[in-house]
C-alpha positions in Angstrom: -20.4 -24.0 2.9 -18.6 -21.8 5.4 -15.3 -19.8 3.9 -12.4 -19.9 5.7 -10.0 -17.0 5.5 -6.7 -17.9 4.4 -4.7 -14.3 5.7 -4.4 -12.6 8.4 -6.4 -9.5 8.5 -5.0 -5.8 7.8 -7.3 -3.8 9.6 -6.7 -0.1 8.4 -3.4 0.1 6.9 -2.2 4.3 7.5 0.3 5.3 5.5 1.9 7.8 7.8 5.6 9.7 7.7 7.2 7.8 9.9 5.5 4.4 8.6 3.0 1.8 8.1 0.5 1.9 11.4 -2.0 -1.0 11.0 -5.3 -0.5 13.3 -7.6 -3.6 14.0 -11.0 -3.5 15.8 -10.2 -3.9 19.6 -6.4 -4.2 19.3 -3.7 -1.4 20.1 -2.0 -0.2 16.4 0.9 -1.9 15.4 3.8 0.0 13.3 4.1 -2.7 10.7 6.8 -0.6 8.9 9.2 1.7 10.6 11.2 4.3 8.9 10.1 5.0 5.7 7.7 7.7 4.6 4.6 5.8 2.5 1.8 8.0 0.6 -0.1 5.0 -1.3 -1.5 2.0 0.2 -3.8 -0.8 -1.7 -5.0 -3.7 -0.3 -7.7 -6.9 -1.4 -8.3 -10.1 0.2 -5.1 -10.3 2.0 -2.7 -8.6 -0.4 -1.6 -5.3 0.1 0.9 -2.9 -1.3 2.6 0.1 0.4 4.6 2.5 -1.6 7.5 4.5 -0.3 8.6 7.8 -2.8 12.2 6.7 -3.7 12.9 4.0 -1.5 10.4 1.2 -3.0 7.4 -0.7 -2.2 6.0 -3.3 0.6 4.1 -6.4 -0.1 1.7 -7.6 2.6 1.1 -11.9 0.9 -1.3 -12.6 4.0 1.3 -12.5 7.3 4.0 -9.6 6.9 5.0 -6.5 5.2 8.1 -7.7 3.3 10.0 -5.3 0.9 9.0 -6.3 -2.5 10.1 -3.9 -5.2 13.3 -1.6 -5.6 12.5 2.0 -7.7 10.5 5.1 -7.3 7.1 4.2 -6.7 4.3 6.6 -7.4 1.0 4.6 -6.9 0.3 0.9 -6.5 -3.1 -1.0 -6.8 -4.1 -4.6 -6.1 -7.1 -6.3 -8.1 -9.8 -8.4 -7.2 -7.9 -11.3 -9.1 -4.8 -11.0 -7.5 -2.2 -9.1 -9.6 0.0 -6.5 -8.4 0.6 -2.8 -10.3 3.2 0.0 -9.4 3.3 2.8 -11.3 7.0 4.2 -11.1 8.2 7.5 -11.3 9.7 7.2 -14.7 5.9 6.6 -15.9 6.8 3.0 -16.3 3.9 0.1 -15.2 4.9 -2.8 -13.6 3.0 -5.8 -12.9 2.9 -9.1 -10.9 1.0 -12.5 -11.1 2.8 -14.0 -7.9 2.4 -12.0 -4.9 5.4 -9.5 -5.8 7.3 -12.3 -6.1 8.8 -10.7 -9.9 7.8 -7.9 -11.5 7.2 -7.4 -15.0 7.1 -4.1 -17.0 4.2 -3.6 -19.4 5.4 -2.6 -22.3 3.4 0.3 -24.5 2.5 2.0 -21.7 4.6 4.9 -21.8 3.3 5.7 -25.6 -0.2 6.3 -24.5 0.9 8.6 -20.9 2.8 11.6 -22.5 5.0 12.6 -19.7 5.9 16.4 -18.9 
């Protein structure tokens, strides 16, 4: 049985000052997000998160980089099944089942993490 890929590919996703650059084998990059300074990027079988320090995070669901979360993001990590975590600058974890679609906090966290 031959799998057929339901997303369009990333590439490399670059998390740059000046944006998101994505660079695909035998294509020119593309600036997928202009403006905004990103440090984290995650991305698994065609869902991806970009984080931007004080300005929020992008969520690639398999066509675009959409805005997806409002806060101070300070890492972000998709897993193999799917869900979608954000750790915020207030040591807060936030999670998502849908693609970004909501965003849930996980409560308890911040009594393990003792924050300076």
């Amino acid at each position: 049985m031959i799998s057929r890929r339901k997303y369009d590919p990333l590439g490399v996703v670059i998390a740059t000052d000046e944006g998101l650059l994505q660079v695909e084998p035998g294509r020119d990059p593309v600036v997928a997000v202009t403006g905004k300074r990103f440090n984290r990027v995650d991305f698994r079988d065609g869902l991806g998160l970009a984080s931007a320090p004080s300005e929020g995070v992008w969520v690639f669901a398999g066509k675009r980089w959409e805005r997806g979360w409002d806060g101070d993001p300070r890492s972000v990590s998709v897993t193999t099944a799917g869900d979608m975590f954000i750790g915020s600058a207030d040591g807060r974890l936030h999670r998502s089942h849908d693609k970004g679609g909501t965003w849930t906090v996980i409560d308890g966290v911040q009594n393990v993490i003792k924050l300076n």
